[in-house]
C-alpha positions in Angstrom: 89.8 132.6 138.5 90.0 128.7 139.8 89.0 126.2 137.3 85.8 125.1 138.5 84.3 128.7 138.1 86.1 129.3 134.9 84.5 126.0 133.2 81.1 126.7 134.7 81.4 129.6 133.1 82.8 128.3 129.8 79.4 126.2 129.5 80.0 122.1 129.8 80.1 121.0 126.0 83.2 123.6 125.4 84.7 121.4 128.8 84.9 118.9 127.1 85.7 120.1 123.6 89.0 121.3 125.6 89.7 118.4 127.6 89.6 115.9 124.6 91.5 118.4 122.6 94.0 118.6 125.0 94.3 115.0 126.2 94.2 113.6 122.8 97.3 116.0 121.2 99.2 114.4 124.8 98.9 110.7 123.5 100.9 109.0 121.3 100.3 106.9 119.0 100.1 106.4 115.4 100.0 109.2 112.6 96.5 109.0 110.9 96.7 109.1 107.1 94.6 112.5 106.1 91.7 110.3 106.0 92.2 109.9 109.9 93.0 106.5 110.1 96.3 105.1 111.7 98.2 103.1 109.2 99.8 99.7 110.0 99.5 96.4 107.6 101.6 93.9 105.9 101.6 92.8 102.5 103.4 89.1 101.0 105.3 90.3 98.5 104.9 86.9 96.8 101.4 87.7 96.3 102.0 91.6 95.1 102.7 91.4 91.2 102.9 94.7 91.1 105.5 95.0 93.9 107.7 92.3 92.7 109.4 94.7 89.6 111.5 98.4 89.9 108.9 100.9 89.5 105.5 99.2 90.0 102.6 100.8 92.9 99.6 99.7 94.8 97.0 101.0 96.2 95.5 99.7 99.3 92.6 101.8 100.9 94.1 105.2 100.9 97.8 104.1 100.7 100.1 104.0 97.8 102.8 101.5 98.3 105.7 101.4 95.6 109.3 99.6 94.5 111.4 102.5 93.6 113.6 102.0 90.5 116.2 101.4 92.6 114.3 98.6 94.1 113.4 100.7 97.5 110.0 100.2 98.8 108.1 103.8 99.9 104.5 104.6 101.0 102.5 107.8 100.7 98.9 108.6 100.9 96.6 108.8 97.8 95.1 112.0 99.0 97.0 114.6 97.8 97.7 118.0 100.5 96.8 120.5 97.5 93.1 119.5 96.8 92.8 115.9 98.7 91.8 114.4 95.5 93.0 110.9 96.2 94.7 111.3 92.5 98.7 110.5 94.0 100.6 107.6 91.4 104.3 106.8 91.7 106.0 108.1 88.9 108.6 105.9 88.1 110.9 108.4 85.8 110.9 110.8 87.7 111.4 108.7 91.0 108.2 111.0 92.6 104.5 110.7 94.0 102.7 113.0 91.5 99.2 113.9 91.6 97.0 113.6 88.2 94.4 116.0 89.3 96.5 119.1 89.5 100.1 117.8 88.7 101.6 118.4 92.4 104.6 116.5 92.7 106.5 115.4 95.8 109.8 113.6 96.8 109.5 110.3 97.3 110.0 111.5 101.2 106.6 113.9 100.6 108.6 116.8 99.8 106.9 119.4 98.0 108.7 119.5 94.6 106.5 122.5 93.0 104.2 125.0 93.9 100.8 122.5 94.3 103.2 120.7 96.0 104.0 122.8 99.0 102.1 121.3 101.6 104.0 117.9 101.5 102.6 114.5 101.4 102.0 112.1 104.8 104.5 109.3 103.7 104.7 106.1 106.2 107.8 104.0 107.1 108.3 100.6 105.5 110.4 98.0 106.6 111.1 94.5 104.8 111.6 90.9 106.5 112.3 88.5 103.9 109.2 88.9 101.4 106.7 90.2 104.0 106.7 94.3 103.8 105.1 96.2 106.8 103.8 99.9 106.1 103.3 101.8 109.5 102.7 105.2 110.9 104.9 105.2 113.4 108.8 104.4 113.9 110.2 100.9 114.7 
């Protein structure tokens, strides 16, 4: 069957459900955060208390950002894979995202570290220039 008589058959609107299916999982781009937006900003570190001590977070829309206790900064998503209760925290001692709803726990790569914890976590790349911190989706 040629493609013209297979999509007239198909019915237009499932077309185009395929074609934009199809075309979109062919670009690239950035990852989307579970809420569905890409993730790429900058923070001044000089005006992030929270950031400027081992161990302290922030949240910014959907995005945790945190300084690791061995001074590292990371980013996850708040919205956690097991119920997407937007519940994730950095938990310092244990050097882990954790979420308070449910008590998943992930690596601070978004690991699953127990069971509630097996679907992973979307973490994002960080990189640092002097004190300005980017958190992106995508690789350099």
């Amino acid at each position: 069957m040629d493609r013209r008589l297979f999509l007239s058959r198909l019915g237009a609107g499932a077309g185009v459900a395929l074609a934009v299916t199809c075309l979109g999982s062919c670009m690239g781009g950035a990852e989307p955060d579970p809420s569905g937006v890409p993730v790429d900003f900058t923070l001044d570190l000089n005006q992030s208390p929270n950031l400027q001590s081992n161990g302290g977070f922030m949240v910014i829309s959907n995005v945790l950002v945190a300084r690791t206790m061995q001074g590292e900064y990371v980013a996850a998503t708040v919205i956690c894979s097991h119920e997407q209760q937007k519940k994730v925290v950095y938990d310092k001692a244990g050097n882990n995202f954790h979420c308070t709803a449910h008590d998943a726990r992930f690596d601070i790569n978004g690991g699953g570290l127990n069971a509630k914890g097996s679907k992973n976590l979307t973490v994002y790349h960080t990189a640092l220039s002097g004190s300005t911190l980017r958190v992106f989706s995508t690789s350099l």
